[in-house]
TIKE-99761 format. One record per residue: residue in one letter; x, y, z of N, C-alpha, C, O in turn; residue number from 1. Coordinates in steps of 0.2 Angstrom, whole numbers, plus 5000, padded with zeros to 4 digits. Layout:
REM residues N
REC, res, npx, npy, npz, capx, capy, capz, cpx, cpy, cpz, opx, opy, opz, n
REC, A, X, Y, Z, X, Y, Z, X, Y, Z, X, Y, Z, NUM
...
END
This chain:
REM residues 55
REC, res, npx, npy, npz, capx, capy, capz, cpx, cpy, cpz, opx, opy, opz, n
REC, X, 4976, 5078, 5058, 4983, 5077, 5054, 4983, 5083, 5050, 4979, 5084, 5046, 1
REC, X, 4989, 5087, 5049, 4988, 5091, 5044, 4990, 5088, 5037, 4990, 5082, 5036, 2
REC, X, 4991, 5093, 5030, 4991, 5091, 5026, 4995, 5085, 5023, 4994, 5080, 5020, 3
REC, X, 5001, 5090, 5025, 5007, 5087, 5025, 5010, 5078, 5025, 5013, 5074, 5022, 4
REC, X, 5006, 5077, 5031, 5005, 5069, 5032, 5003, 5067, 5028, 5005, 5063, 5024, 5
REC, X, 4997, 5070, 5029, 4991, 5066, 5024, 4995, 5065, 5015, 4995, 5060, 5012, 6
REC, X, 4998, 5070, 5013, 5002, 5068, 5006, 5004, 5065, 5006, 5002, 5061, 5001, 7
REC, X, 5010, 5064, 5012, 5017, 5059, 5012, 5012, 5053, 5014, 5013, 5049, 5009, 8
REC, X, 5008, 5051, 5017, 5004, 5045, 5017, 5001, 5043, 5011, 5002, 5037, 5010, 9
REC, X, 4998, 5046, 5008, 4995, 5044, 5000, 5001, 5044, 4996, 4999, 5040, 4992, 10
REC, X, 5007, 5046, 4995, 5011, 5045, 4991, 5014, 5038, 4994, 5017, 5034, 4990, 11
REC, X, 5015, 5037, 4999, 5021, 5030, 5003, 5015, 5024, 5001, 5016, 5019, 5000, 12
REC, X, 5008, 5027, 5000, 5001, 5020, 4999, 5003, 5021, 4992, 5001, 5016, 4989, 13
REC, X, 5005, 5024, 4990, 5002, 5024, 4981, 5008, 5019, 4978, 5007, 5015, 4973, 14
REC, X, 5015, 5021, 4981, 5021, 5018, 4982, 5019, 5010, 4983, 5021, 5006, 4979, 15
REC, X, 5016, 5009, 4988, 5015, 5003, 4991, 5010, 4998, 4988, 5012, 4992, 4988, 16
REC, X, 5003, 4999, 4984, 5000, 5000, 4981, 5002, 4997, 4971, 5000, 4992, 4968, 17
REC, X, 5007, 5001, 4969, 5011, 4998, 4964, 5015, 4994, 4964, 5018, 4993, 4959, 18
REC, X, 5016, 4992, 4968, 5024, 4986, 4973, 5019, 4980, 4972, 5020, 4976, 4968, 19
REC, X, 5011, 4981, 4976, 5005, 4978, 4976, 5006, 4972, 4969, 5008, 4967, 4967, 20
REC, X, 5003, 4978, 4967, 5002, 4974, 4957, 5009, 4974, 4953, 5009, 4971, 4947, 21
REC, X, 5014, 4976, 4955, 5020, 4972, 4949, 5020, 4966, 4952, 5020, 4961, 4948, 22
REC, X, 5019, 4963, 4960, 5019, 4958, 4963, 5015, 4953, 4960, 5017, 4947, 4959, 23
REC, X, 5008, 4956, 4958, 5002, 4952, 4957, 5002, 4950, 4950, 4997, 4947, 4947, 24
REC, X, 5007, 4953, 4947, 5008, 4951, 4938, 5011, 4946, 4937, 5010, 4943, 4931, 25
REC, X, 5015, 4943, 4942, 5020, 4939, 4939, 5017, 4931, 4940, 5012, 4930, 4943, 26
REC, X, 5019, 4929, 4936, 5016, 4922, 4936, 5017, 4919, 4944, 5020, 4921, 4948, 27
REC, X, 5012, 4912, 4946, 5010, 4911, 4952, 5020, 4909, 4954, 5024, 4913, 4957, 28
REC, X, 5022, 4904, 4951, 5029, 4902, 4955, 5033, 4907, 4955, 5038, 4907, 4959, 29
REC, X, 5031, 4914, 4951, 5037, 4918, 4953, 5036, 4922, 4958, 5041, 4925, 4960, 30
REC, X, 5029, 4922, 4962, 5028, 4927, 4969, 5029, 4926, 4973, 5029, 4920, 4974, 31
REC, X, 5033, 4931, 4978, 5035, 4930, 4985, 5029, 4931, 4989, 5027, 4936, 4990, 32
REC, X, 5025, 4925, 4992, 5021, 4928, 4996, 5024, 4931, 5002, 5019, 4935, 5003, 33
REC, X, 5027, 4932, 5004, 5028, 4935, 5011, 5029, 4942, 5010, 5025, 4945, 5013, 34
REC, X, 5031, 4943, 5006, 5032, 4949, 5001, 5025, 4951, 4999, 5025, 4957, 5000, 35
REC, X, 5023, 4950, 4998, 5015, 4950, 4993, 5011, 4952, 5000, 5009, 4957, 5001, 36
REC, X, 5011, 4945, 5005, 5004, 4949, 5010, 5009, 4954, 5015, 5005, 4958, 5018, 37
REC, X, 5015, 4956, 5016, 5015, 4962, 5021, 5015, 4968, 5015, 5014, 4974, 5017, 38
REC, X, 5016, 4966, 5010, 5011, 4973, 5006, 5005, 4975, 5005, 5002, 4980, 5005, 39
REC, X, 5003, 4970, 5005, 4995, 4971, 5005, 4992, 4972, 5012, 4987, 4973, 5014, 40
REC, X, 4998, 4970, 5017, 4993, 4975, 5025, 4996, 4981, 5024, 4993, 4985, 5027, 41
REC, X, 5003, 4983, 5021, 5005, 4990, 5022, 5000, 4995, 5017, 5000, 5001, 5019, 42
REC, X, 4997, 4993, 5012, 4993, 4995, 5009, 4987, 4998, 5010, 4985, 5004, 5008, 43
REC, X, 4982, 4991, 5014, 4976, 4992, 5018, 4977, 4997, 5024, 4972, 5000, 5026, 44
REC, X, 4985, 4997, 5027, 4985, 5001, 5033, 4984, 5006, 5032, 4979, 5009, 5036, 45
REC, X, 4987, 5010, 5026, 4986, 5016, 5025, 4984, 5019, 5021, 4985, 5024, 5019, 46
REC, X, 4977, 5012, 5018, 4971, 5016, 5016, 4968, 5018, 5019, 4965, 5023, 5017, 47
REC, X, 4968, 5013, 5027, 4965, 5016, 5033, 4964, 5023, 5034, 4959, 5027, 5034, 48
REC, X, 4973, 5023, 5036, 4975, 5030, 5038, 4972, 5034, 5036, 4968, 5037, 5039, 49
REC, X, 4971, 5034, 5027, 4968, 5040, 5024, 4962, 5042, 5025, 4959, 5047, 5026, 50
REC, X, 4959, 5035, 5026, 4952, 5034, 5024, 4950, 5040, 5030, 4948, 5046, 5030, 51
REC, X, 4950, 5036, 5037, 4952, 5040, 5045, 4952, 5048, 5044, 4947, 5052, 5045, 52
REC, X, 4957, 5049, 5042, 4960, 5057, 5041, 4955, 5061, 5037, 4955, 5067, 5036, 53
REC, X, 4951, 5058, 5034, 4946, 5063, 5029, 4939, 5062, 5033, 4934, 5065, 5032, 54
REC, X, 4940, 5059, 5038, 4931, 5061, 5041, 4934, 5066, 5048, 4930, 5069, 5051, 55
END
């Protein structure tokens, strides 16, 4: 992948990542889980990617 990607992937994870924890601050009755776990697999996905993209 060139670099390019790889940025815009670490910036859309990092993006994704802080959605992660404003979600995870609020007290329990105020979290959407549904909300909550497709962030945290858009999250993991594209730590993946990164992770992938660097070996």
């Amino acid at each position: 992948m060139s670099k390019g990607v790889i940025a815009i992937v670490a910036i859309v994870s990092f993006v994704i990542w802080i959605a992660v924890s404003r979600e995870a601050v609020k007290p329990s009755k105020e979290i959407h889980w549904r909300k909550m776990i497709t962030f945290l697999f858009a999250g993991s996905l594209s730590a993946l990617v990164i992770t992938i993209s660097l070996f």
